[in-house]
Structure formats: C-alpha cells, structure tokens
DOMIFI-915650 format. One line per 8 residues: number of its first residue (from 1); for each residue x, y, z of C-alpha. Coordinates in Angstrom, 2 decimals, decimal comma. Layout:
# residues N
NUM = X Y Z ~ ... $
END
This chain:
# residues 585
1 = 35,21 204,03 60,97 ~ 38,21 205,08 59,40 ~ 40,49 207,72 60,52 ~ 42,14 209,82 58,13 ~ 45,68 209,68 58,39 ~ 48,68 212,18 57,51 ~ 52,03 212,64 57,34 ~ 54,46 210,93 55,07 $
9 = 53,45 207,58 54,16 ~ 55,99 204,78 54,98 ~ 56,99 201,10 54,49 ~ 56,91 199,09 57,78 ~ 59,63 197,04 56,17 ~ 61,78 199,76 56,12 ~ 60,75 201,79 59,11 ~ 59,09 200,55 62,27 $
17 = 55,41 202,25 63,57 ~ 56,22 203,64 66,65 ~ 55,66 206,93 68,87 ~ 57,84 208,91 70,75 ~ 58,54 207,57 73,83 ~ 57,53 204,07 73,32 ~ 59,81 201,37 73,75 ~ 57,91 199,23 71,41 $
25 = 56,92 199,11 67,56 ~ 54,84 197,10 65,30 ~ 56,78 195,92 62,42 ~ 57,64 192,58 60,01 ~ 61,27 192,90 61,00 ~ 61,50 190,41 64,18 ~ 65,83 190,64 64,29 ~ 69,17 191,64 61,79 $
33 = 67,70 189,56 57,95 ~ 64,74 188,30 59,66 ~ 61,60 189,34 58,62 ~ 57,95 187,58 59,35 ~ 54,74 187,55 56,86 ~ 52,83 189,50 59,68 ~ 53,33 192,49 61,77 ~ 54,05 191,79 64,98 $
41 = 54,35 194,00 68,41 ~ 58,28 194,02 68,95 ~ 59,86 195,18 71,84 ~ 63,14 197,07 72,81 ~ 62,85 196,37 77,17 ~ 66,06 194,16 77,37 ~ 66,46 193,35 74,09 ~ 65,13 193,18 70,78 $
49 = 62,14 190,93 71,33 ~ 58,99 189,82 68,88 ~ 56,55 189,16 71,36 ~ 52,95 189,23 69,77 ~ 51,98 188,36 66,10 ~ 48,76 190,56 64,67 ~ 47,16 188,91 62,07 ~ 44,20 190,13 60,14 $
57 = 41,19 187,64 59,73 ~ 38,25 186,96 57,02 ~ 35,55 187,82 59,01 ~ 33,62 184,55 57,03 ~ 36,22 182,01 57,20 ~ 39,01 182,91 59,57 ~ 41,67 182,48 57,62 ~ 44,31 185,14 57,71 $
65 = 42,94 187,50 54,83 ~ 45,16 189,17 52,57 ~ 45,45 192,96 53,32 ~ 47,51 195,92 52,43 ~ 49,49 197,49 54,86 ~ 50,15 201,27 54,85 ~ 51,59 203,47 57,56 ~ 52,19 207,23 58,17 $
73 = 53,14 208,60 61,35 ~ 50,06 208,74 63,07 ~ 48,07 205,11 62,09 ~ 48,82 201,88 61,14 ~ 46,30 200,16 59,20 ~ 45,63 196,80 57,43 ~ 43,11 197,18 54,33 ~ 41,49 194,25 52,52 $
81 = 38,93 193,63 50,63 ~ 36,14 192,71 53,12 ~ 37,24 195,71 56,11 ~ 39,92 197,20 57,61 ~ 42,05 197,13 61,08 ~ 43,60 200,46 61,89 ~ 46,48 201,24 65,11 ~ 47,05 204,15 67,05 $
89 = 49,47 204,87 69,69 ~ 47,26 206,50 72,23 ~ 50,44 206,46 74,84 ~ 54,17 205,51 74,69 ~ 52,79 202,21 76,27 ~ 49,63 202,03 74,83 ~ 47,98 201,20 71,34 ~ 44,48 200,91 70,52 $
97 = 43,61 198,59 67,81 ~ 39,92 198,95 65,92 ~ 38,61 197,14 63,12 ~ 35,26 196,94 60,30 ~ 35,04 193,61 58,22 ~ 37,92 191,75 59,45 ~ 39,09 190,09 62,44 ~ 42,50 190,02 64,21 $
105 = 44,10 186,91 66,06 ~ 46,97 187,88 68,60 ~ 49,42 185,37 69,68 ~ 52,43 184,69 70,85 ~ 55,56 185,28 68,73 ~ 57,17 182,37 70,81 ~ 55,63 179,04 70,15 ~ 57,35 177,36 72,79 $
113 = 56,83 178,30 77,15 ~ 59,98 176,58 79,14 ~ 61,16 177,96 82,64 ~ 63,24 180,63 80,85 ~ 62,20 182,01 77,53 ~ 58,78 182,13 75,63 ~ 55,63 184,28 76,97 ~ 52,91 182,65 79,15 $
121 = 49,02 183,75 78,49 ~ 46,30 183,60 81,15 ~ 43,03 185,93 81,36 ~ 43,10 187,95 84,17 ~ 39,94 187,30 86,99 ~ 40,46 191,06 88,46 ~ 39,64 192,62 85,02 ~ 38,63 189,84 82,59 $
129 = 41,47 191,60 80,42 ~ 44,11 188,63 78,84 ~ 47,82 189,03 79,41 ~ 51,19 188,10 77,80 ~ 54,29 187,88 80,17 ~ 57,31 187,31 77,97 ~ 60,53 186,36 79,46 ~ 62,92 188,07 77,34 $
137 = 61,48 191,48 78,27 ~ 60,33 190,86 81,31 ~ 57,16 193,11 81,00 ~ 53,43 191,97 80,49 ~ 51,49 192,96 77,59 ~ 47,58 193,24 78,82 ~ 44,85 193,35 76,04 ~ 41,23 194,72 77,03 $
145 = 38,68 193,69 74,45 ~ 36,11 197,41 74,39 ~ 34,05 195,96 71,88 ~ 33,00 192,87 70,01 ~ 33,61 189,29 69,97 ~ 36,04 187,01 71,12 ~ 35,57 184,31 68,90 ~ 38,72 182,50 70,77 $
153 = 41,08 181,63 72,91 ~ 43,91 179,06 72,76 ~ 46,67 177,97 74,84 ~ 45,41 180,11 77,79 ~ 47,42 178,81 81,02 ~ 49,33 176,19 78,74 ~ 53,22 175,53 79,80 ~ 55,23 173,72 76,88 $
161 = 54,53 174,11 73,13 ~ 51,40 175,42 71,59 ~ 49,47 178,52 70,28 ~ 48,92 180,98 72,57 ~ 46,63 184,13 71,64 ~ 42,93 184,80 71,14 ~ 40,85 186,32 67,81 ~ 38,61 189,63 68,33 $
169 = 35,45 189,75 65,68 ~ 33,07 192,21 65,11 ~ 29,59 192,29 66,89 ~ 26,41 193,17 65,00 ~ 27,44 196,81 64,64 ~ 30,04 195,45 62,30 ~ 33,37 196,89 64,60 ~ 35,42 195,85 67,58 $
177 = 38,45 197,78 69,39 ~ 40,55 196,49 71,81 ~ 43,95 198,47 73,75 ~ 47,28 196,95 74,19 ~ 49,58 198,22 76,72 ~ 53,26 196,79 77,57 ~ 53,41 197,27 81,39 ~ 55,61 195,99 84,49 $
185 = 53,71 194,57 87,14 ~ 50,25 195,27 87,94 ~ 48,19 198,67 87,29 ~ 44,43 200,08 87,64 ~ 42,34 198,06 84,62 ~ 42,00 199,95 81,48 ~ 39,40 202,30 81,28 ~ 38,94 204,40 77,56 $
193 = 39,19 207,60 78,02 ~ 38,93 208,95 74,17 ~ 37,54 207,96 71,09 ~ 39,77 205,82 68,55 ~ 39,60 208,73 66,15 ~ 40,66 211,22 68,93 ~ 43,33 209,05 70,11 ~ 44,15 209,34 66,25 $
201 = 44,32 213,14 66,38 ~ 46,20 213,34 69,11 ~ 49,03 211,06 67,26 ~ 48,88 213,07 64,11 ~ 48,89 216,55 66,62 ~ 51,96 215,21 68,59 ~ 54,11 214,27 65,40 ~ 52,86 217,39 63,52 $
209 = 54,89 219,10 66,81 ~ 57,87 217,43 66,87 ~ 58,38 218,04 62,80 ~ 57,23 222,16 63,33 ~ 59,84 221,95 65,89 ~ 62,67 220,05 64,45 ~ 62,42 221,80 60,90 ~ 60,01 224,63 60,35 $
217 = 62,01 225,79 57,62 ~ 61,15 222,08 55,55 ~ 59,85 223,30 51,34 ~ 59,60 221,14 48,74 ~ 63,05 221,46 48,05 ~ 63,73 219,01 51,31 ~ 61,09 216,55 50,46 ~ 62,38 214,00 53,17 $
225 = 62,67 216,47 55,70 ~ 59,34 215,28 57,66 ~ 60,44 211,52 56,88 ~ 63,76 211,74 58,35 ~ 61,62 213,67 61,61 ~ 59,88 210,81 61,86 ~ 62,20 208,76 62,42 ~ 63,73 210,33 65,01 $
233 = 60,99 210,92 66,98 ~ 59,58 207,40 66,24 ~ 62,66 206,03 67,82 ~ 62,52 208,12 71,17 ~ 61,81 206,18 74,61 ~ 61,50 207,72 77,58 ~ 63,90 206,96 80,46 ~ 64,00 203,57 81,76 $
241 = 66,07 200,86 82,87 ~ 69,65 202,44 82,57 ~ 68,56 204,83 79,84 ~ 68,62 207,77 82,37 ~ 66,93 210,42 79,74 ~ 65,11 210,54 77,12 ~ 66,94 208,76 74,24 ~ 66,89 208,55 70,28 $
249 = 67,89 205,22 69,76 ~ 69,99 204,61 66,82 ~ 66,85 202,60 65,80 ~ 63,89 200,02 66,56 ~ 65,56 197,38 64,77 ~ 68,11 195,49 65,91 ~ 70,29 198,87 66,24 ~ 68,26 199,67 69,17 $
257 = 71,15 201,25 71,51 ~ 72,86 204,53 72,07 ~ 76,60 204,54 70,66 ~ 78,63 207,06 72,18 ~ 79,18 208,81 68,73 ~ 75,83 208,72 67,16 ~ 74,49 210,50 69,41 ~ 76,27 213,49 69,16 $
265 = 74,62 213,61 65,64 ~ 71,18 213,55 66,72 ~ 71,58 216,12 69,26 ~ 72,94 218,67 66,47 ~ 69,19 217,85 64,16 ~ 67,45 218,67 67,03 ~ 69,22 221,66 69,09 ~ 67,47 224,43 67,14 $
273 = 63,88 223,10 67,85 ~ 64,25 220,78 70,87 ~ 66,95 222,23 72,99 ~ 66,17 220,22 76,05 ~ 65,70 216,87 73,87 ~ 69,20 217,87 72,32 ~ 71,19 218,37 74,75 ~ 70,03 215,00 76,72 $
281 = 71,38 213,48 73,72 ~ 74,49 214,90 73,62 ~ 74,49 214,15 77,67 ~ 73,87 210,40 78,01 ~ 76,66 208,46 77,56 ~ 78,24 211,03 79,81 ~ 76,08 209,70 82,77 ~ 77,70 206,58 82,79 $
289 = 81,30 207,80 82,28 ~ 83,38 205,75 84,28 ~ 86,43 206,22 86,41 ~ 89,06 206,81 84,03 ~ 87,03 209,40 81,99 ~ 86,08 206,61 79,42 ~ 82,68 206,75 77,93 ~ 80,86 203,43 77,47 $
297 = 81,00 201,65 73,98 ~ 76,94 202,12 74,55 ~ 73,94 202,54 76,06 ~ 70,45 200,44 75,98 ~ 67,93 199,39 78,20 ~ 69,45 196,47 80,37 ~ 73,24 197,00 79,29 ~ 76,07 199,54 79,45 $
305 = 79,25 198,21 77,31 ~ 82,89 199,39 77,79 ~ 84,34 196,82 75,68 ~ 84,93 199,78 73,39 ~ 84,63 203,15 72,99 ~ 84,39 205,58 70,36 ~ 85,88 208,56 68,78 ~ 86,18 211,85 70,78 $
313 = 84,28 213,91 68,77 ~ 82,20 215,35 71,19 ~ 84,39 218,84 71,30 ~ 83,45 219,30 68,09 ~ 80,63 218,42 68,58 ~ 79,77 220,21 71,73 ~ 80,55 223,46 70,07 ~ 77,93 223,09 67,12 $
321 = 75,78 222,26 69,43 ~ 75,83 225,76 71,67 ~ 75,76 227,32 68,07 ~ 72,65 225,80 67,25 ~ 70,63 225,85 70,45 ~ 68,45 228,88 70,63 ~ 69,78 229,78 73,78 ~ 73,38 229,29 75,44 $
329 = 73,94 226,69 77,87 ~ 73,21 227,50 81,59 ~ 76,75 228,41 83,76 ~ 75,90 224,94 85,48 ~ 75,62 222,93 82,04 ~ 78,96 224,63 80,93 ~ 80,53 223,64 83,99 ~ 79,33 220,19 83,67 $
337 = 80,05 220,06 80,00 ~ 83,73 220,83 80,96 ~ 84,19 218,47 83,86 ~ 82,85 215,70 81,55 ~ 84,67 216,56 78,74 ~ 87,98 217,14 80,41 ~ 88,15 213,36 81,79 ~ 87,04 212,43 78,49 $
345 = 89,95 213,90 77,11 ~ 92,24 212,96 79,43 ~ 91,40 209,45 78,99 ~ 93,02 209,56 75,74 ~ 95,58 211,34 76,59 ~ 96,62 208,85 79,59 ~ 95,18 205,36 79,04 ~ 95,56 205,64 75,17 $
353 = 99,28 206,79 75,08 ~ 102,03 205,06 75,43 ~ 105,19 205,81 77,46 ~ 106,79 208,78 75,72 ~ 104,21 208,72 72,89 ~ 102,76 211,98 71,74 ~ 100,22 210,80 69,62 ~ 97,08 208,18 71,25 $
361 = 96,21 205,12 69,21 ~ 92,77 202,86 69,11 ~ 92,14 199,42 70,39 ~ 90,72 198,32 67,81 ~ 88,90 199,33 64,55 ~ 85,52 199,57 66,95 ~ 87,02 202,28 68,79 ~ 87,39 204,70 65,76 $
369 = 83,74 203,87 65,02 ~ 84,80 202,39 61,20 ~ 84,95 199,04 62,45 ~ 86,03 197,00 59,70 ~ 87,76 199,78 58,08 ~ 90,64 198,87 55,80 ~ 93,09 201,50 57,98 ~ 93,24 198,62 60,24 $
377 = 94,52 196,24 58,46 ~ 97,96 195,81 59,26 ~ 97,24 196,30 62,91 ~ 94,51 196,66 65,24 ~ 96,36 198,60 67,54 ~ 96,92 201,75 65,39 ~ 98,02 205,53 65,66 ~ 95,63 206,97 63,17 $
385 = 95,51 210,31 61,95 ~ 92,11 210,73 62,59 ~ 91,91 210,03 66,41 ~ 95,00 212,49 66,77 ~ 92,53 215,68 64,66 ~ 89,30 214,69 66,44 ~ 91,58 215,12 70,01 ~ 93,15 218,29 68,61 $
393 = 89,56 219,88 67,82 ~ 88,31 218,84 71,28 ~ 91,33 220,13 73,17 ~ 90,43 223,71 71,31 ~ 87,01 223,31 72,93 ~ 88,07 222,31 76,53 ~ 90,59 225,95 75,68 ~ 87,66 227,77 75,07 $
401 = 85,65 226,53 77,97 ~ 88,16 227,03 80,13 ~ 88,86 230,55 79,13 ~ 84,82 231,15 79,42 ~ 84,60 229,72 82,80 ~ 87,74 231,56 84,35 ~ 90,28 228,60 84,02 ~ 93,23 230,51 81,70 $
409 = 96,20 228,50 82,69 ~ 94,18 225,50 81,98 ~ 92,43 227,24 78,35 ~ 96,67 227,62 77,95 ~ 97,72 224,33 78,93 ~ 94,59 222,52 76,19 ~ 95,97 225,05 73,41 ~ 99,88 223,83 74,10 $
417 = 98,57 220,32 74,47 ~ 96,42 220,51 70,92 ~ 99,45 222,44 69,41 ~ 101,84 219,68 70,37 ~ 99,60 217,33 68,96 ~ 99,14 218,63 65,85 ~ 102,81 219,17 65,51 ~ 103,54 215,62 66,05 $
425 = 100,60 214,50 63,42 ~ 102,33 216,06 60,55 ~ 105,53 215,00 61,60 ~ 104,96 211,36 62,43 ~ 102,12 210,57 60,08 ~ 101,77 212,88 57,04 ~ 104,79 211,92 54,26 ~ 104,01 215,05 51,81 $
433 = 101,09 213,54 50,45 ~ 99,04 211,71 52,72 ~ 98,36 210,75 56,44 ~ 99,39 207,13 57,44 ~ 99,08 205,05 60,47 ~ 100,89 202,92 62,14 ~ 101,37 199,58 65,15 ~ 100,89 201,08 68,81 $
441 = 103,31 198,86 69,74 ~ 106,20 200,13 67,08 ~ 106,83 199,70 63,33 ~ 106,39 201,22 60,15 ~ 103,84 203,64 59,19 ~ 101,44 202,03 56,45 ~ 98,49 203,89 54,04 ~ 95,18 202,27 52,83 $
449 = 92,57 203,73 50,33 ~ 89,78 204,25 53,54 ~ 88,50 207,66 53,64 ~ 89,30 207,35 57,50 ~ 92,77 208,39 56,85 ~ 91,49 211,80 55,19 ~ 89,45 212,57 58,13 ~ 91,80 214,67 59,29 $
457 = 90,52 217,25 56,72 ~ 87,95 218,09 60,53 ~ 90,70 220,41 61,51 ~ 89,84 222,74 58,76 ~ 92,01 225,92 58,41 ~ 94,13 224,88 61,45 ~ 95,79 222,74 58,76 ~ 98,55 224,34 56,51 $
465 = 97,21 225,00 53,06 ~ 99,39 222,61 51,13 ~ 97,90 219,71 53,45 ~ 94,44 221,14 53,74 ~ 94,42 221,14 49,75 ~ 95,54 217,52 49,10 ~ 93,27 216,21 51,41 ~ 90,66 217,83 49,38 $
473 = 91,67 216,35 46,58 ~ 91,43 212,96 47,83 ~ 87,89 212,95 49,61 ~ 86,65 214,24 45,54 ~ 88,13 210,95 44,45 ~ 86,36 208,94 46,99 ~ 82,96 210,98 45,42 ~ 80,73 208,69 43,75 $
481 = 77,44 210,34 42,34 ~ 75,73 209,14 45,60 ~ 78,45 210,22 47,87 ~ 81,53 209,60 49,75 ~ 83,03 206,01 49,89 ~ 84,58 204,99 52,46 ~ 86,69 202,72 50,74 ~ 87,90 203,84 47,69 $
489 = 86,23 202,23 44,78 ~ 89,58 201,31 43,00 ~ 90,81 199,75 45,88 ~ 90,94 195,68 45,95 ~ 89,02 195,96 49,26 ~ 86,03 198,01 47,66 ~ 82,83 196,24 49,15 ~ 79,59 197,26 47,81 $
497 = 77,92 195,86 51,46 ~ 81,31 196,02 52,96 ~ 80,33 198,23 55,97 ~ 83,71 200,55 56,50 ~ 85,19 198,96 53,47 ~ 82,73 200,86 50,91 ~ 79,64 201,91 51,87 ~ 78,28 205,72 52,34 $
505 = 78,05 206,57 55,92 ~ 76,13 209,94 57,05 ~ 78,78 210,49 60,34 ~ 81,42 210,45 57,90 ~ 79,51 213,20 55,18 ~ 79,25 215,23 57,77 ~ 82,21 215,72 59,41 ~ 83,88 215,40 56,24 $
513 = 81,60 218,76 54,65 ~ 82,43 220,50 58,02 ~ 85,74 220,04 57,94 ~ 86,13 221,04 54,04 ~ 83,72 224,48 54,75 ~ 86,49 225,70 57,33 ~ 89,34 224,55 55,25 ~ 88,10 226,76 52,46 $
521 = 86,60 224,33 50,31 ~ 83,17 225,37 49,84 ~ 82,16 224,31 46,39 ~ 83,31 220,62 47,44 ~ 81,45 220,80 50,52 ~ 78,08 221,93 48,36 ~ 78,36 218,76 46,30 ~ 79,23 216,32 48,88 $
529 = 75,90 218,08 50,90 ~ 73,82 217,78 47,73 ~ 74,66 214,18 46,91 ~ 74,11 212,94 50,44 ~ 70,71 214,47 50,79 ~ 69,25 213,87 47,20 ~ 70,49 209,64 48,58 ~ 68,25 210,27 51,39 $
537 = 65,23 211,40 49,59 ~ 65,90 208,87 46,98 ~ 66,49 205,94 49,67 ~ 65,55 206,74 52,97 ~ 67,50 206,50 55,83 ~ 69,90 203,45 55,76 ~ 72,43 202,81 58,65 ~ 74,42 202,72 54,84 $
545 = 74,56 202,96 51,21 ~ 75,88 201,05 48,11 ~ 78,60 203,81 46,76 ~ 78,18 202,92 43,53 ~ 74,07 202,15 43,32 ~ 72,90 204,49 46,15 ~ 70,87 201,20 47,93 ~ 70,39 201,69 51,42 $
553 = 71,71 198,71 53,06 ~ 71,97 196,86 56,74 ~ 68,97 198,75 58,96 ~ 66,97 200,88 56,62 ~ 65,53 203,31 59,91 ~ 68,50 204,75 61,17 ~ 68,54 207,63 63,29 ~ 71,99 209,53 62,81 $
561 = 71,42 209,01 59,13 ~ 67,70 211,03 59,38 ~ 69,49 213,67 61,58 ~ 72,17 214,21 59,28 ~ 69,92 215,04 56,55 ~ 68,13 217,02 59,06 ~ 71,16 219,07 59,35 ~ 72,65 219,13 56,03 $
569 = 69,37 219,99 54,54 ~ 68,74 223,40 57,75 ~ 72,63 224,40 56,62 ~ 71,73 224,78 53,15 ~ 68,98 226,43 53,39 ~ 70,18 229,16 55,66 ~ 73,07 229,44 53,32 ~ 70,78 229,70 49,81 $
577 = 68,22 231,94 52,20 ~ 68,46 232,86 55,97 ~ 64,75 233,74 56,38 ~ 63,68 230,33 55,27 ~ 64,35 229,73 58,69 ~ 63,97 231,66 61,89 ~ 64,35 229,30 64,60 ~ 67,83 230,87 65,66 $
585 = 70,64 233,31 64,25 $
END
C-alpha cells in the first residue's frame, strides 16, 4: 500500500520530518556539518541526539538498497526499485513505519555501550516488543513488529562495542509495519488502533489545520507560505522537561532551543490564527525570569542559560502582538504582561547602567543577539545605539500599559524615562550623520559598517526627520538584490558565511521594514519586504543567507526565518488587498 501524500514536498537534508509536538525527527543531519548516508530517528530530550539508524533493505540480498527519499508534511517514504517503506507520525511520540518490497534494519546510531553514553537493546519478555535506552536522552525507544518477519537480531543484551538493531521483512503478503514510540519508563504495550493509511490522514488533516490557521490568506503569489508553516509546526514540542509550554523551537537541528528573541518572532506568524500557541511563545522565556528581571539567554529541554541575554525587544514586540491576535489580551494577561515586562526593563535600566550613565550597554556581542557583529569590535562592553531604541520603544509600551491598567504616574514616569533616553542617544551617540558606540567602561565613541548601528531606524517617526532620513539612506546601501547585509559589502570585514559580519538575517528585515514603515519610508520598506520573501521562496528557510548569492547557509530549517516570511508575506497582502484575508481587522 501506498498512501498518497500532500503538502509541499521537502528535502530531509534541509528540513527535518517531524510533527507538531514531537520532540523527535527523522533526518540525515545527526549534529552542526554532520550529515549520515541514512535517515536516522534523532532526538531533541536533552540534547541533540542520533539514536536509531533506518536503513532500507533488498528484500533478495539484504544489502542496504538504493532508494529515493521524498518527504511532505504528512509521510516520509523511501522508494526503490524493488518496494517502498513509507513513515507516519501517528502521535508526537509515535511513528508507524510500513513497507512492500524492501526491508528495513534499525540500529543503534551509537556503536559503542559504556556505563555512560551509547544505547543498550534487549527484547522485552512482557510484550515481546524490542527496546533502545539511549543515555544521552535518557528515554527508551520501543519498536512493536504488527506484521512480518524479523529476519534478525544482533547485539541484543550486548555491553561494549557492536551492532545493535534488528531487520523487519515482509511475510508472504508481501508487507510488514512496525510502530516506534520514544517513551520514559514503562507504559501499556502497543496496541494499533488505526490503519497506516488512516494514521496517514490524520497527519495530512492535522498539518492541513495548522497552515488554514496560520495563513488562510496563502495564493500563488506566496508560494512558500505552506513551506515556511511547516516548519513551524514541524518544530513544535509539547511541554516537557523545563519547556513549560508548548514551544517552536528555533529548529530540529542543532538550533533546537528557545532564544529569548526569536521567539518573539514566531509568536507575531502565528497570533492571527493560533492565539493561544502565540502568545505561549511570546510567554516562555518569561517563566523562567529570574530575580533581577533578566530573561535567560535560552530555553531547551534539560537547560536554562543566563550566561547571556538578549535584546529587549519584547515591547515592541508585545504590542504587534495584541494587534494581531484576534482578540485582546485578558485583564489578567495584561497584568502579567506588565509585571514581566516592567522587571525586564528595569533590568536594563539597573544592572546594565553604570553609575551616572544614562544610556545601558551589552556584555557582550551575544547579548545584542548579532554575536560576532563588527559593532563590537573595539570593545565587548559597548553602549550601542540599538539597545538604547529597542529600550526606548519598550518603555512606550510599559507607558501604555500602565495608562490601560490604571497606573498614570507610572505610564508618566516610562514616557520621562524613554524621553530621557532618547535625548541622551542623539546626544552621546549620533555625530550628524550616524550612530556610534562606544567602551562601557569610558573612551571614545567608534562607527563600523554593521547594519546594527542603523537599527535605531525601530523608533520610526519618534526620530527627528533629518536622522530618520539618513538612516534610510544607509540601510538602501546595505541592500543587496537578496536583501539587507548586515555587514556592509564594501567593508574589509564583509563575510559571505560571516554570521553578523555579512549574512541576511530575517530578525533584522523585519524590524528594520517596521521601523522604516513608521518613519515614513514606505517604498524602501516594500523592497526590502519583497527581496526578503522572493529569498525565501527561492531558498527556503536558512538561519542565514549569502548577501551577495542569496544561499541559505548554517541550519537550513529555521523557525524565526519561516515566521518572518509568514509575516512579511500576511502584511503585504492586506496592504495590496484587505479581503485576501479575514482572519482579523
């Protein structure tokens, strides 16, 4: 049998097969330039970990046979000459596995057991199923054969080196199936309860959901629209471990956390459709806010970092947000949304100013969320124009909360606070023509060609004209015909894989378009919109792109990249046609 799958079609070595919810994929892509001949069943519980290889058999000689693999959202499938396999997610935690003419041999990814790493592999007497426990994720990974053959089983039991895994063949009707599940301990042996090509439907059904959801208003002029929904929803888990909600990873590769900016970004794609989805987004790094106010550097499974942080651009952020979901925030999530954002705020304002200081200053390049960018430079421990117009815009929306929620002398005290910030911005770090940045600890105020020093454009028509205008100027040098650069392509520190020192970023086209929209630069904004979502439909969803060649570079499934063509693409079409979409007003 073979089920007939839709969707957009997909590489595997570009995007993992997942499902929402899951906290596992199948893909070739094993860790960061590390990629394996076979698919294998890679995990994101406490870690990224490759814990089983799948690898399609010749039915005759069982040798690995040579198959094509093709994915859409809803089934995996190997094709070769002789048969097929085919993969469905029938639960986050769950995959069944059916095949016609070829065999499949499971085994560990780990060739090597010791008391600490590798996975052991025993067959269960309670259920005759056979189970994988892997020490770097420290779940078990049962497999119960439904139908046909197992041909064998090696290493079963075996400590030290050696294969470990058994091969499934087809009985007489020509077919087997078997189920994999990642579990914890111990649960009730697996009973089918639906048909592979139900379990199929329900896949396609679920993902044909999400996408009606997350953009109904998706034509054939946004022709990666259900693409970039995909991979969103594809990288979804469901709480677990210290991920308190359910989360959009940044992605199942090796980018497989939360960062405490890129989030923000997903929760915008997905307010007008998914409201509840969105805003646990927006809330998550918030839950593990600590003491100061600080939010963690990021979130994943088994670890919460504070190393770091990131930029405060959740005010901004927050107030897209209530304009895109379909209905306002609750009284209660206001109220929360202010408490959390006020000690996020005040962080900065306290722990990241210095004595008599008006203006806060970053760590370190991680902090801004450029890492590497060439800002930096001269000093780690900058005052950078951005931070300061990213605080400003967030003090505005703590003002505006206040004022909502009864609190005017504090609405007052943000909009004197933001005022004397911006005041101090253009005094200390814009010399007529440009923003600069400067030591924390003292000394004298440099410029580089990064686009991070233009950021400040995010304040929009709070800016005075004359500054507004030259900023504008400068981001449409740092246009290349794919997009913005975020190192200027003149500069001596262009790198065409350079990360911060190059490379198109989507958190950076966005903001960027925002900011120019409000600062009356619409015609910009439409080009920089237009460039960044013709790259996506041209090459996916890369955590980055070559400036100059539009290659998507680094991890190719990226989440905040999808979303921000998921929200580029939604603005432009309710600008160009406001019934093409009727989710909200």
């Amino acid at each position: 049998m073979t089920a007939a799958p839709t969707g957009p079609p997909f590489s595997v070595h570009d995007i993992p097969f997942s499902a929402h919810g899951s906290w596992f994929g199948i893909s070739p892509v094993l860790a960061e330039k590390t990629r394996a001949e076979d698919l294998h069943l890679v995990s994101h519980q406490n870690g990224m970990h490759a814990v089983l290889r799948l690898a399609p058999l010749d039915a005759t000689t069982g040798d690995r046979a040579e198959t094509r693999v093709e994915a859409t959202p809803d089934l995996l499938s190997w094709t070769g000459a002789d048969g097929h396999v085919d993969l469905a997610y029938e639960s986050p935690d769950t995959v069944r596995v059916h095949g016609t003419g070829l065999g499949l041999r499971v085994t560990t990814a780990a060739k090597a057991l010791t008391p600490f790493s590798g996975t052991y592999f025993y067959r269960d007497p309670v259920d005759d199923a056979y189970v994988f426990t892997s020490y770097e994720t420290g779940r078990r990974y049962r497999i119960t054969v439904l139908s046909g053959t197992v041909a064998e089983v090696s290493g079963s039991q075996t400590l030290g080196s050696g294969e470990r895994g058994l091969t499934v063949t087809a009985e007489a009707d020509g077919s087997w199936e078997l189920a994999v599940e990642e579990l914890d301990s111990a649960r009730q042996p697996y009973r089918p309860s639906s048909t592979f090509g139900e379990v199929t439907e329900a896949a396609r059904q679920s993902f044909a959901e999400f996408v009606d959801a997350v953009a109904p208003w998706r034509s054939a002029a946004t022709p990666a629209a259900q693409l970039a929904a995909y991979v969103v929803w594809s990288a979804t888990v469901r709480p677990t471990g210290l991920v308190t909600r359910p989360a959009v990873l940044m992605s199942k590769h090796w980018m497989d956390k939360v960062w405490s900016w890129d989030h923000c970004f997903n929760a915008l794609a997905l307010a007008p459709g998914c409201s509840g989805l969105a805003w646990d987004q927006f809330s998550l790094p918030f839950d593990h806010q600590d003491d100061s106010g600080a939010l963690p550097d990021s979130v994943t499974h088994s670890e919460v970092l504070y190393n770091f942080v990131k930029p405060p651009i959740h005010g901004w952020a927050f107030g897209h947000l209530r304009r895109r979901l379909p209905e306002p925030p609750t009284p209660a999530q206001l109220t929360e949304a202010y408490d959390r954002l006020t000690r996020w705020t005040d962080f900065w304002l306290t722990a990241r100013r210095a004595p008599a200081a008006d203006l806060p200053h970053y760590q370190h390049g991680n902090d801004s969320g450029w890492d590497n960018a060439t800002t930096f430079d001269p000093a780690r421990l900058a005052v950078t124009a951005d931070l300061a117009a990213m605080l400003i815009l967030q003090l505005d929306e703590l003002a505006r909360l206040a004022a909502e929620l009864g609190f005017p002398d504090d609405a007052q005290r943000r909009t004197d606070t933001a005022d004397a910030i911006q005041a101090a911005l253009l005094d200390e770090l814009w010399d007529g023509e440009r923003f600069l940045c400067r030591p924390a600890h003292g000394g004298a105020p440099t410029s580089s060609a990064s686009l991070l020093d233009l950021m400040p454009i995010v304040l929009g028509d709070r800016l005075p004209a004359k500054v507004r205008d030259r900023l504008a100027e400068q981001i449409e040098a740092h246009l290349t015909a794919f997009g913005l650069a975020t190192e200027h392509p003149g500069s001596p520190h262009y790198e065409p894989d350079g990360y911060w020192r190059g490379p198109i970023w989507a958190p950076a086209t966005v903001l960027v378009e925002d900011g120019l929209r409000r600062a009356g630069h619409e015609h910009l904004a439409d080009e920089i919109s237009a460039r960044f979502r013709a790259l996506c439909e041209t090459s996916g969803f890369a955590e980055n792109f070559d400036a100059l060649t539009g290659q998507g570079l680094r991890d190719r499934a990226y989440t905040w990249t999808a979303s921000s063509y998921l929200v580029l693409a939604r603005d432009h079409l309710r600008r160009g046609d406001t019934e093409t979409d009727t989710t909200d007003a």
